[in-house]
ROSENU-943285 format. One record per atom (N, C-alpha, C): residue number from 1; residue in three letters; chain; z, y, x. Coordinates in nm, 4 decimals, decimal comma. Layout:
<vexkes>
pos; code; unit; c3; c2; c1
NUM; Ala; A; Z; Y; X;
...
</vexkes>
This chain:
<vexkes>
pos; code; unit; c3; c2; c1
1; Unk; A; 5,3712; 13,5715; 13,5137;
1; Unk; A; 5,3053; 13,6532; 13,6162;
1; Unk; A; 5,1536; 13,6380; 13,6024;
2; Unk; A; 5,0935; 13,7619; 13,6191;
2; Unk; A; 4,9511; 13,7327; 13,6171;
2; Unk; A; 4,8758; 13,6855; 13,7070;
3; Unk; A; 4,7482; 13,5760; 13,6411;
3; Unk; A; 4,6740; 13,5410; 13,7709;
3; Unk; A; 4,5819; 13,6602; 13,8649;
4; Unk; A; 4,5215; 13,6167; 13,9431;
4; Unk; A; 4,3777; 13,6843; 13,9796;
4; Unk; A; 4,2643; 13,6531; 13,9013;
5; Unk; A; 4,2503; 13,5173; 13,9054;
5; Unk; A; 4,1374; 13,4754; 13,8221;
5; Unk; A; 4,1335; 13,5351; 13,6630;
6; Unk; A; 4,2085; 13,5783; 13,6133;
6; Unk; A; 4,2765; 13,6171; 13,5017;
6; Unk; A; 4,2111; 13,7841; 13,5044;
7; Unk; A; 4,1796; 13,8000; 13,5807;
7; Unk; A; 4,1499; 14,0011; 13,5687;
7; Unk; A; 4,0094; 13,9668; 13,5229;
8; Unk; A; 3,9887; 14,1394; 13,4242;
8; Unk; A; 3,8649; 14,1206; 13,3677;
8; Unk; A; 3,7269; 14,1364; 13,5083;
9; Unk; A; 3,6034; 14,1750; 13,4623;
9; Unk; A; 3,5231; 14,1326; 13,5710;
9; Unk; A; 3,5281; 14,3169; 13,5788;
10; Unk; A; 3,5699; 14,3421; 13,7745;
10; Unk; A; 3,5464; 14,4845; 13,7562;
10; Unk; A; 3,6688; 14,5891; 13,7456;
11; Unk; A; 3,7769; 14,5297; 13,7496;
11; Unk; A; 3,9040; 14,5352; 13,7412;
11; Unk; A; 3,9353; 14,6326; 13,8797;
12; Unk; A; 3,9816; 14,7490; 13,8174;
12; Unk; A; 3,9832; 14,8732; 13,9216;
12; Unk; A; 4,1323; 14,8236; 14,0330;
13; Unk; A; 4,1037; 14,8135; 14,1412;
13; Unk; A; 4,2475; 14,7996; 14,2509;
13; Unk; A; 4,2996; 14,8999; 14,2804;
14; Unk; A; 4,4093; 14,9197; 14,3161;
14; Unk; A; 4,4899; 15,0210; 14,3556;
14; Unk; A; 4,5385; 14,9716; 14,5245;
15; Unk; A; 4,4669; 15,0204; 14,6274;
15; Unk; A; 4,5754; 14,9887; 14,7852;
15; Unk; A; 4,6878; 15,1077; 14,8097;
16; Unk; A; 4,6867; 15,2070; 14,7487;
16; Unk; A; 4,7893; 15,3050; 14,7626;
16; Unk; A; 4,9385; 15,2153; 14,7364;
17; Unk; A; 4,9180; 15,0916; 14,6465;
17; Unk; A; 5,0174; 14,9926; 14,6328;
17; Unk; A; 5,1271; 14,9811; 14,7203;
18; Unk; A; 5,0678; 14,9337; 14,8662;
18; Unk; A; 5,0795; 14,9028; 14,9629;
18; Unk; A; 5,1935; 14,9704; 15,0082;
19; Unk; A; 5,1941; 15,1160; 14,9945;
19; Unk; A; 5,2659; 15,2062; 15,0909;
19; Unk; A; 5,3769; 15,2665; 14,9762;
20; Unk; A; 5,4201; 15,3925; 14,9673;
20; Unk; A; 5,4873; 15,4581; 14,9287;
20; Unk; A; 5,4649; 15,4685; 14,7695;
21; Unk; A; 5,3970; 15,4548; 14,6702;
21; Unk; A; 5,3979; 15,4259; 14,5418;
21; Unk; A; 5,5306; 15,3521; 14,4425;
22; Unk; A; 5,6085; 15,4546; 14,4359;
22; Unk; A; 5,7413; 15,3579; 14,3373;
22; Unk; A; 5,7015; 15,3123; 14,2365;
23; Unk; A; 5,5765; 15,2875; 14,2104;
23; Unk; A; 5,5305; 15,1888; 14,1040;
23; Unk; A; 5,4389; 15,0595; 14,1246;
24; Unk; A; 5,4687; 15,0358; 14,2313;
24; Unk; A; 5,4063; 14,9238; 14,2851;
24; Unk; A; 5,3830; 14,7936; 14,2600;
25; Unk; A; 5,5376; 14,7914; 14,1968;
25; Unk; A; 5,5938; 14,6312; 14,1480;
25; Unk; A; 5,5781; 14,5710; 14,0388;
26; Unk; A; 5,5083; 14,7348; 13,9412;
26; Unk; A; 5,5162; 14,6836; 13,7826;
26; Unk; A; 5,3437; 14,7687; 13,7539;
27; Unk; A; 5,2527; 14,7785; 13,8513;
27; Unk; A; 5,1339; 14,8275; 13,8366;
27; Unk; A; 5,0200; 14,7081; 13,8610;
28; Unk; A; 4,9841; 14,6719; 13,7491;
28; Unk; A; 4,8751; 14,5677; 13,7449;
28; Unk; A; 4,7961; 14,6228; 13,8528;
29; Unk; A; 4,7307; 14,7333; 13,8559;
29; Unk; A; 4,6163; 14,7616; 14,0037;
29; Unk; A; 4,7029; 14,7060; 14,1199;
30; Unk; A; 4,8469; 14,7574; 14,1415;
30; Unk; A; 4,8818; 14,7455; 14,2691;
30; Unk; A; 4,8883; 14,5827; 14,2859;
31; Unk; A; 4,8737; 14,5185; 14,1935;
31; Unk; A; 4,9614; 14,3867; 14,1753;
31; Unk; A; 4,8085; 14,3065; 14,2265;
32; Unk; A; 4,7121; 14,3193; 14,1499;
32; Unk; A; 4,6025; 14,2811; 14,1673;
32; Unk; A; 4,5199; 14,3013; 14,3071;
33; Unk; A; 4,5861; 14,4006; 14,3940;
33; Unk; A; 4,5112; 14,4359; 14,4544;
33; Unk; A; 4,6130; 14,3434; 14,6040;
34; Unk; A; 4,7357; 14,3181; 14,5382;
34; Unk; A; 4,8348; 14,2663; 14,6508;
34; Unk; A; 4,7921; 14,1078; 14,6246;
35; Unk; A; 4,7521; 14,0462; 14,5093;
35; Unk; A; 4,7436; 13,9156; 14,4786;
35; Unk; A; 4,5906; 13,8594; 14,5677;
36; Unk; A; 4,5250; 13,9860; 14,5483;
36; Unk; A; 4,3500; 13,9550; 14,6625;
36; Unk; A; 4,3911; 13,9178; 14,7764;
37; Unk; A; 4,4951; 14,0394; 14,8605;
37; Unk; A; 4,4918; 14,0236; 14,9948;
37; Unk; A; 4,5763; 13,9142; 14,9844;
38; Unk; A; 4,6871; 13,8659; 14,9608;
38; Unk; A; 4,7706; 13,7886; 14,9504;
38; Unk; A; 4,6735; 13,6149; 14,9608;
39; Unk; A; 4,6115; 13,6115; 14,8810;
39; Unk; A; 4,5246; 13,4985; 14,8553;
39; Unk; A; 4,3874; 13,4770; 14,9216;
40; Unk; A; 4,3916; 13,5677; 15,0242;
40; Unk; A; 4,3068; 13,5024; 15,1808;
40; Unk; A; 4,1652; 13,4802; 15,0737;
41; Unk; A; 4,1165; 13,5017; 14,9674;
41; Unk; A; 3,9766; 13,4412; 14,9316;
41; Unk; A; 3,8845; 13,5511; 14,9981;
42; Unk; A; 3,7587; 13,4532; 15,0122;
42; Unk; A; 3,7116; 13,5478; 15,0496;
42; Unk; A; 3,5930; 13,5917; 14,9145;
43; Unk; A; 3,6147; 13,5254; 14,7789;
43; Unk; A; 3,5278; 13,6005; 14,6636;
43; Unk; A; 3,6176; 13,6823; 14,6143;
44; Unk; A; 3,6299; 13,7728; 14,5250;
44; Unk; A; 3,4718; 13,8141; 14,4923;
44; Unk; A; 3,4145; 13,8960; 14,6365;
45; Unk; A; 3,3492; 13,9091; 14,7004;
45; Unk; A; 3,2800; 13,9940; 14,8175;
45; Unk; A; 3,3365; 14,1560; 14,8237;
46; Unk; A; 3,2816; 14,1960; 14,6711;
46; Unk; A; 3,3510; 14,3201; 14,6581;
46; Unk; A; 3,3710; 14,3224; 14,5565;
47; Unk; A; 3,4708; 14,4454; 14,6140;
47; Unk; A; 3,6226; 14,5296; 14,4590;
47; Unk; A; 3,5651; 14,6378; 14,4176;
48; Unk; A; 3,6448; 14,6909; 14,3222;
48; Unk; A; 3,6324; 14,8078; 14,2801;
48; Unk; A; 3,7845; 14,8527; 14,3014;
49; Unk; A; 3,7788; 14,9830; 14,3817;
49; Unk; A; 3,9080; 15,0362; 14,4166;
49; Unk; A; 3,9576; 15,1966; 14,3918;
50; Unk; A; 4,0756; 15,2128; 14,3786;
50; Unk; A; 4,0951; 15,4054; 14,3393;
50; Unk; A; 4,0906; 15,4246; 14,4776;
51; Unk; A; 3,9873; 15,5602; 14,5149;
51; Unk; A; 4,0296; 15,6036; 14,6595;
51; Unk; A; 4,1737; 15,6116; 14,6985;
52; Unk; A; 4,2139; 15,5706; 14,8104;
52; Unk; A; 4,3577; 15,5996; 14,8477;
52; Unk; A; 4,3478; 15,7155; 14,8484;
53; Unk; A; 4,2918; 15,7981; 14,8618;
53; Unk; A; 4,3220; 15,9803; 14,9207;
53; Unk; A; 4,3630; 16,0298; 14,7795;
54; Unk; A; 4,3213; 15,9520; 14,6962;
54; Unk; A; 4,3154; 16,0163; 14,5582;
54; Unk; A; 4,4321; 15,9498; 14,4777;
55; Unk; A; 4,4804; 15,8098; 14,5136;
55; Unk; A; 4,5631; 15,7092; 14,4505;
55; Unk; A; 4,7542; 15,7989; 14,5288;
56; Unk; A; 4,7409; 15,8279; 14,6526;
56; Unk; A; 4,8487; 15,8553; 14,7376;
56; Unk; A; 4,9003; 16,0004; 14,6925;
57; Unk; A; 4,7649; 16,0822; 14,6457;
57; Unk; A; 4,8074; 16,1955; 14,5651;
57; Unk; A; 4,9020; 16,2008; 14,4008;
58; Unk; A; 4,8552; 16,0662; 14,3602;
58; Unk; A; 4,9229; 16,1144; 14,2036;
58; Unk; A; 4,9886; 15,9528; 14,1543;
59; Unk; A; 5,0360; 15,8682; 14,3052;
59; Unk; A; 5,1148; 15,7667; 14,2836;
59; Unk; A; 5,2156; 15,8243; 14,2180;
60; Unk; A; 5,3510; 15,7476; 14,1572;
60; Unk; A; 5,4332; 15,7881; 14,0572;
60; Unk; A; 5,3974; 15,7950; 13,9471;
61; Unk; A; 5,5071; 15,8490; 13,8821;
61; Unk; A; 5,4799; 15,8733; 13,7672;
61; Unk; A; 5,4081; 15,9511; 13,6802;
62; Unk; A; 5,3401; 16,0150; 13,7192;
62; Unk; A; 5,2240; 16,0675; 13,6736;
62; Unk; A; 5,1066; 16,0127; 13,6791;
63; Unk; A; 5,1127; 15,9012; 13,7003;
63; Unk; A; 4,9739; 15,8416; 13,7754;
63; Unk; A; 4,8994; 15,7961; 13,6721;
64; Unk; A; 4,7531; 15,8559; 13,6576;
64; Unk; A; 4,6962; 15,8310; 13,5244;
64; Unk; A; 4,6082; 15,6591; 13,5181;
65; Unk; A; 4,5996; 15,6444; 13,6253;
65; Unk; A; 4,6009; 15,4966; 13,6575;
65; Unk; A; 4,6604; 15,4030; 13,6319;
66; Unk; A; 4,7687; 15,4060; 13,6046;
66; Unk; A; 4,9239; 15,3136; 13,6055;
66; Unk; A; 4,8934; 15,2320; 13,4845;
67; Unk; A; 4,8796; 15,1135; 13,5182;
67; Unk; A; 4,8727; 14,9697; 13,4335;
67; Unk; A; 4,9813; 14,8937; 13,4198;
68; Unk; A; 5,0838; 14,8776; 13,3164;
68; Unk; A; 5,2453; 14,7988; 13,2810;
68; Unk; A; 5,1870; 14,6880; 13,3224;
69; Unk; A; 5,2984; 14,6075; 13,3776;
69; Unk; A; 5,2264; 14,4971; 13,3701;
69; Unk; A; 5,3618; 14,4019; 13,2779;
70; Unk; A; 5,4021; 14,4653; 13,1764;
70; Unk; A; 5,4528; 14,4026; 13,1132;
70; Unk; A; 5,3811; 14,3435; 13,0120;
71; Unk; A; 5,3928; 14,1861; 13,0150;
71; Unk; A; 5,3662; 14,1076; 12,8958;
71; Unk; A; 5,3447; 14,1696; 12,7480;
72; Unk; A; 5,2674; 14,1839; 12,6600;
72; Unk; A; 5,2353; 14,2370; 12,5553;
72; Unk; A; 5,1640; 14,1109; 12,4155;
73; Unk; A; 5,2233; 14,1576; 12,3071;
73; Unk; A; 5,1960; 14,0595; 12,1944;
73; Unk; A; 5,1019; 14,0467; 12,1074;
74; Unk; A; 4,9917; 13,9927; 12,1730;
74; Unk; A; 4,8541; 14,0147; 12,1246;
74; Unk; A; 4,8504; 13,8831; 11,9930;
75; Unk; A; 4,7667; 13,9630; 11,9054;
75; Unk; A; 4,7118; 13,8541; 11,7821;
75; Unk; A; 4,6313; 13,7765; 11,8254;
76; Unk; A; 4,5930; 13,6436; 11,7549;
76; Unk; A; 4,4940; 13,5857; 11,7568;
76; Unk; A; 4,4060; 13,5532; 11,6199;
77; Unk; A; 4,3274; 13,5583; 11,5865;
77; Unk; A; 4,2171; 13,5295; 11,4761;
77; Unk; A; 4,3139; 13,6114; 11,3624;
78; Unk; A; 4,1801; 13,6262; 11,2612;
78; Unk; A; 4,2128; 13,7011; 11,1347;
78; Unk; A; 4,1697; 13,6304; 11,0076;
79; Unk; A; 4,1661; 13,4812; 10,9987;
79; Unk; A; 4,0841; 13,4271; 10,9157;
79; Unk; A; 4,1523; 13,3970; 10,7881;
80; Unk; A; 4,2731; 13,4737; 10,7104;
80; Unk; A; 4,3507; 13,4931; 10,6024;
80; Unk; A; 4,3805; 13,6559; 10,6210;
81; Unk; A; 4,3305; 13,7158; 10,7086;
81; Unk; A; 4,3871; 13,8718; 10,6647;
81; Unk; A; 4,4184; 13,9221; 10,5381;
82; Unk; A; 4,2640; 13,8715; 10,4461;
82; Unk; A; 4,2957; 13,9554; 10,3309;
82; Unk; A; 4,2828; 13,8528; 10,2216;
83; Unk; A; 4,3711; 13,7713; 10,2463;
83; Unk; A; 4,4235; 13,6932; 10,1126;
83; Unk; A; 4,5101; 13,7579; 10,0340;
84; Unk; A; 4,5768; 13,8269; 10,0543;
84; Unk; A; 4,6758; 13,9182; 9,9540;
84; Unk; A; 4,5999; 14,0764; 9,9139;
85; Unk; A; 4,4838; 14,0824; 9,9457;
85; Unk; A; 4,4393; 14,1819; 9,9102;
85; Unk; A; 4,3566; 14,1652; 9,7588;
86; Unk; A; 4,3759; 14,2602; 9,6807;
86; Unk; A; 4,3694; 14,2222; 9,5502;
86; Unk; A; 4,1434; 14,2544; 9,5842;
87; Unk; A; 4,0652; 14,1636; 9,5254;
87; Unk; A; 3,9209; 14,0920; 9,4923;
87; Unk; A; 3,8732; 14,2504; 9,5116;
88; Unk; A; 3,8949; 14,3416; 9,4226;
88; Unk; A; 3,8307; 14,4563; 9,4034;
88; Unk; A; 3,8609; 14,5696; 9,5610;
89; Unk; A; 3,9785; 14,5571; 9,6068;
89; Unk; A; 3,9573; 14,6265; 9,7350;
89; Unk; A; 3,8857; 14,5379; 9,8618;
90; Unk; A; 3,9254; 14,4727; 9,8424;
90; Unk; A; 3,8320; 14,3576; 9,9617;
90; Unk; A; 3,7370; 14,4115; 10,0843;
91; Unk; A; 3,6155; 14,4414; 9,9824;
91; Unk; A; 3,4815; 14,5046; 10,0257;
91; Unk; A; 3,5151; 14,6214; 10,1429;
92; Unk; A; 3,5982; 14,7278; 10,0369;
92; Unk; A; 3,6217; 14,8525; 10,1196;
92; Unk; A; 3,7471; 14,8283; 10,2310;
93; Unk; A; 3,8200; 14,8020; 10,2384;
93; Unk; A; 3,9455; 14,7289; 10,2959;
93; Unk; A; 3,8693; 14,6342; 10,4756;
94; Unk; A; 3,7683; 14,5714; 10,4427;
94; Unk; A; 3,6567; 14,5057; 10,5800;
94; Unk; A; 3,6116; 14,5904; 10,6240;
95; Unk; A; 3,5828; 14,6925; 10,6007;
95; Unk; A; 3,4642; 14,7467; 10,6040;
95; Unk; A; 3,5589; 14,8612; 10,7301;
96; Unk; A; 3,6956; 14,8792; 10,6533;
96; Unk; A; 3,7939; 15,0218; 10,7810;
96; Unk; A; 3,8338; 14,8941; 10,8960;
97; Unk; A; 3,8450; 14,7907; 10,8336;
97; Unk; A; 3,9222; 14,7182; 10,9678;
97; Unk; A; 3,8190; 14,7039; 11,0562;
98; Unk; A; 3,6834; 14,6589; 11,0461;
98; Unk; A; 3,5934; 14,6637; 11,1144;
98; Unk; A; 3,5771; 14,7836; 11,1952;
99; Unk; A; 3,6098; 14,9082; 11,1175;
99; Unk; A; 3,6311; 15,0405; 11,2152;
99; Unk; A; 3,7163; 15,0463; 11,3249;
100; Unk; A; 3,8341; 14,9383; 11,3379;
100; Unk; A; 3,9224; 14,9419; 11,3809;
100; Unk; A; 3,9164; 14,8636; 11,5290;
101; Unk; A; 3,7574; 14,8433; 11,5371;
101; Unk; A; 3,7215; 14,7595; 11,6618;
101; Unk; A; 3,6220; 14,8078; 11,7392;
102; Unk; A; 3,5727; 14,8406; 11,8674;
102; Unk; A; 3,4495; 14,9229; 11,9468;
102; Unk; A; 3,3207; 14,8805; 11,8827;
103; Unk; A; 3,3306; 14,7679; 11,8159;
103; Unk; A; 3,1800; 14,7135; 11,7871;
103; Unk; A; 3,2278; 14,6381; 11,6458;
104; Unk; A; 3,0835; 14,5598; 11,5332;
104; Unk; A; 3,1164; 14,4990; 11,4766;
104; Unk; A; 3,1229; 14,3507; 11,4957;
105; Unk; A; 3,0743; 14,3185; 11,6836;
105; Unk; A; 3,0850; 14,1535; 11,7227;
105; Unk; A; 3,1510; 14,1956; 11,8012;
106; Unk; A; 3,2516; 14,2908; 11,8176;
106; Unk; A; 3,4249; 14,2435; 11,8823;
106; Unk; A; 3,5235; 14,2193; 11,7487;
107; Unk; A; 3,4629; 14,2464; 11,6362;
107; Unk; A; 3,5703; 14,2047; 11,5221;
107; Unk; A; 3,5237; 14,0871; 11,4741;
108; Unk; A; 3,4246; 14,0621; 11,4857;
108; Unk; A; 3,3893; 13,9047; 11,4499;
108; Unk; A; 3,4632; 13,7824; 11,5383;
109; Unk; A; 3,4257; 13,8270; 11,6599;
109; Unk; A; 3,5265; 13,7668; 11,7529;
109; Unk; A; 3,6685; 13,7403; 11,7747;
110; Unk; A; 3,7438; 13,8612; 11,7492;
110; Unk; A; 3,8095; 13,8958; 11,7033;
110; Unk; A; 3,8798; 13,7878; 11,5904;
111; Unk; A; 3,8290; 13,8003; 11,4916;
111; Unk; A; 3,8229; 13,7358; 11,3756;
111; Unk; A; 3,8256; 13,6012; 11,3998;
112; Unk; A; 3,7391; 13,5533; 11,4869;
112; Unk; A; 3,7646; 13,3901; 11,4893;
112; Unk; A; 3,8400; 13,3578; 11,5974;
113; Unk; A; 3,8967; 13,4794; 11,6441;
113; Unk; A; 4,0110; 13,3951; 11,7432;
113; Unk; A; 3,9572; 13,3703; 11,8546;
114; Unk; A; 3,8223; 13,4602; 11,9024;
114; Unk; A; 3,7623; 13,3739; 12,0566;
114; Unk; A; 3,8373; 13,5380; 12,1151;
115; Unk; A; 3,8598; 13,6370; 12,0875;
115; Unk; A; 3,9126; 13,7625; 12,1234;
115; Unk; A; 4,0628; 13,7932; 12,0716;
116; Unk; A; 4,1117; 13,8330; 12,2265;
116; Unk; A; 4,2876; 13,8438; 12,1535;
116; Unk; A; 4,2767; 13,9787; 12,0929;
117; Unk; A; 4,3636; 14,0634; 11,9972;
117; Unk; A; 4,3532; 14,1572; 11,8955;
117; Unk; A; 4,5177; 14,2381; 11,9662;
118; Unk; A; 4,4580; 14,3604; 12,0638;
118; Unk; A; 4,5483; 14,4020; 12,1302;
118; Unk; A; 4,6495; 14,5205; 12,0692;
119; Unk; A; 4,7526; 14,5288; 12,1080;
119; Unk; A; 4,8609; 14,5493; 11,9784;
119; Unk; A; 4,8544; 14,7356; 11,9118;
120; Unk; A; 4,7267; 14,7922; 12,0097;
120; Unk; A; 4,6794; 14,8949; 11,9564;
120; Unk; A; 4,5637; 14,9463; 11,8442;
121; Unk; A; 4,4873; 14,8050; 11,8388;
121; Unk; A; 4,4431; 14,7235; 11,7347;
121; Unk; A; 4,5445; 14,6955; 11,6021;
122; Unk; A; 4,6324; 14,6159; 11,6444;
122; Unk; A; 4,6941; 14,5647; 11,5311;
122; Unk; A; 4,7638; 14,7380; 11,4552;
123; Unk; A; 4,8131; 14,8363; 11,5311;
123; Unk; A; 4,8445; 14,9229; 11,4732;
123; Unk; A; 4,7623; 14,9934; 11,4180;
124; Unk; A; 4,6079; 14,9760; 11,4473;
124; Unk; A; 4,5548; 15,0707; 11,3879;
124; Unk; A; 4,4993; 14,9878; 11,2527;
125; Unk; A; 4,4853; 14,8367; 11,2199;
125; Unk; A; 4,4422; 14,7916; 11,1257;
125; Unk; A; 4,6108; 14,7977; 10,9960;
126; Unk; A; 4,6833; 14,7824; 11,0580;
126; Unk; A; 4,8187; 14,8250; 10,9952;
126; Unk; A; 4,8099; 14,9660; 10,8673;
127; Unk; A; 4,7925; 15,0234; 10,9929;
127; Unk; A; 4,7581; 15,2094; 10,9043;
127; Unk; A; 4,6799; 15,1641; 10,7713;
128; Unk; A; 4,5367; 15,1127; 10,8245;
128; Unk; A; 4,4233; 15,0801; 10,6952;
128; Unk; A; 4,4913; 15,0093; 10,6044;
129; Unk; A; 4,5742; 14,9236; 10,6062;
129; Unk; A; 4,6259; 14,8588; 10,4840;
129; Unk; A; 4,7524; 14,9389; 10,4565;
130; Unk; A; 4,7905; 15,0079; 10,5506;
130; Unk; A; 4,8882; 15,1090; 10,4555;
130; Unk; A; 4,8420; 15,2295; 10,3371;
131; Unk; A; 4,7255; 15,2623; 10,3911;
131; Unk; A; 4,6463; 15,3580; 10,3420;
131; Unk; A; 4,5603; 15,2831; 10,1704;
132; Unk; A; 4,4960; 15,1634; 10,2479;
132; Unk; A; 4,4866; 15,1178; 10,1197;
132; Unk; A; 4,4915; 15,0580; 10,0573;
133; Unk; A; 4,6035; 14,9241; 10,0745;
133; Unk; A; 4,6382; 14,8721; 10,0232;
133; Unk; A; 4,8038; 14,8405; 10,0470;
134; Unk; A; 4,8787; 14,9844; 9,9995;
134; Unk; A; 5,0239; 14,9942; 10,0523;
134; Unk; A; 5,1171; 14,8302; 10,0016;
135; Unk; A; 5,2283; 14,8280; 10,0734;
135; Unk; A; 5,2554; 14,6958; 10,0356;
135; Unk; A; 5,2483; 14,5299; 10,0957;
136; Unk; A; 5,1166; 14,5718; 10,1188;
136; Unk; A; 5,0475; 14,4299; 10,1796;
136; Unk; A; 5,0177; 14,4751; 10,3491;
137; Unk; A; 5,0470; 14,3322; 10,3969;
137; Unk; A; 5,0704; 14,3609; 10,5829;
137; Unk; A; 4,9546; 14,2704; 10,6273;
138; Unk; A; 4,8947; 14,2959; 10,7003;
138; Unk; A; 4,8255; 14,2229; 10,7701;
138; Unk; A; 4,8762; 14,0696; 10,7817;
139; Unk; A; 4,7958; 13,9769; 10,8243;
139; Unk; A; 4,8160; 13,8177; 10,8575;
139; Unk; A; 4,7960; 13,8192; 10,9498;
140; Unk; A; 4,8085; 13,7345; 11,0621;
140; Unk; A; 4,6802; 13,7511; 11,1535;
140; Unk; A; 4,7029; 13,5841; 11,1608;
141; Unk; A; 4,6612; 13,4806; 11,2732;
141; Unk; A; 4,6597; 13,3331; 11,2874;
141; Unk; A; 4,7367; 13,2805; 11,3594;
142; Unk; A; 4,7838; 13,3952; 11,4438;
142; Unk; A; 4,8848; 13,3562; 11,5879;
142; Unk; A; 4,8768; 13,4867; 11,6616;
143; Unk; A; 4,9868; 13,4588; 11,7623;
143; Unk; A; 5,0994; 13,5503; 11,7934;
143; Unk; A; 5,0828; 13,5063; 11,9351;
144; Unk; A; 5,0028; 13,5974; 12,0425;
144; Unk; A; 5,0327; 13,5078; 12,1675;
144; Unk; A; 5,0786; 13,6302; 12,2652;
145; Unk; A; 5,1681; 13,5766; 12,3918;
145; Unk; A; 5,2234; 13,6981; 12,4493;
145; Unk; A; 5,1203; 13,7011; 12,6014;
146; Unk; A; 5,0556; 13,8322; 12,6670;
146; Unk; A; 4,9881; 13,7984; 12,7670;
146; Unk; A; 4,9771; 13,9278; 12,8667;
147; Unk; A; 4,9162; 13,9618; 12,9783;
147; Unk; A; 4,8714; 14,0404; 12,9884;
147; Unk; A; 4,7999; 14,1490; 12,9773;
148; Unk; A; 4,7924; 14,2885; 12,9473;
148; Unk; A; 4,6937; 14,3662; 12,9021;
148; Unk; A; 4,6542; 14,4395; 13,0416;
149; Unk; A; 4,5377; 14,3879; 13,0638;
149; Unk; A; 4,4994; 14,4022; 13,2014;
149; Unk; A; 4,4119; 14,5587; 13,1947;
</vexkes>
């Protein structure tokens, strides 16, 4: 189960939770937003929240909001990725996986394992070594299961 302390900083709430929403139970916003009130703190001061007028309109399944809060199998570090990659692709081969991240110090990070490598990540660095270097699969350092908040 996820913590509170555990949400990133800024972490959008959902109170439409509360009421009539059949996705209540498995919606990280709703969950997060039940774990605040639930836990009497009085930090952080303030949230960031979906208007209810707006959350009560498109609760369900359509709800473009809707956060799983199922456990997901994030990588950790990449520091053998491309040991099986043959010397001469190397260069070009870093260069797409690095594409494969918002920045080039979230793949560094990334890379040493201080950033988990979320499993839409791992599919898209997958593709690049299918593309160019068919055969050979990614490594990564570890395998950890967590929230994708």
């Amino acid at each position: 189960m996820p913590q509170y302390q555990d949400l990133p900083h800024n972490y959008l709430h959902c109170l439409a939770g509360n009421e009539a929403c059949p996705r209540k139970d498995t919606c990280l916003r709703a969950i997060a937003a039940r774990m605040l009130e639930e836990s009497g703190a009085a930090s952080p001061v303030g949230i960031q929240i979906i208007n209810p007028n707006v959350a009560r309109k498109v609760a369900g399944e359509e709800c473009p909001y809707y956060r799983d809060s199922t456990p997901v199998k994030f990588a950790r570090g990449m520091s053998r990725l491309f040991d099986d990659v043959p010397a001469g692709k190397v260069d070009t081969l870093r260069s797409k996986v690095i594409g494969c991240f918002s920045s080039r110090s979230i793949y560094f990070f990334s890379r040493k394992g201080e950033r988990l490598i979320t499993p839409e990540e791992q599919q898209a660095i997958a593709r690049v070594f299918q593309k160019y270097v068919p055969g050979v699969e990614p490594k990564y350092d570890a395998y950890v299961t967590d929230t994708l908040w």
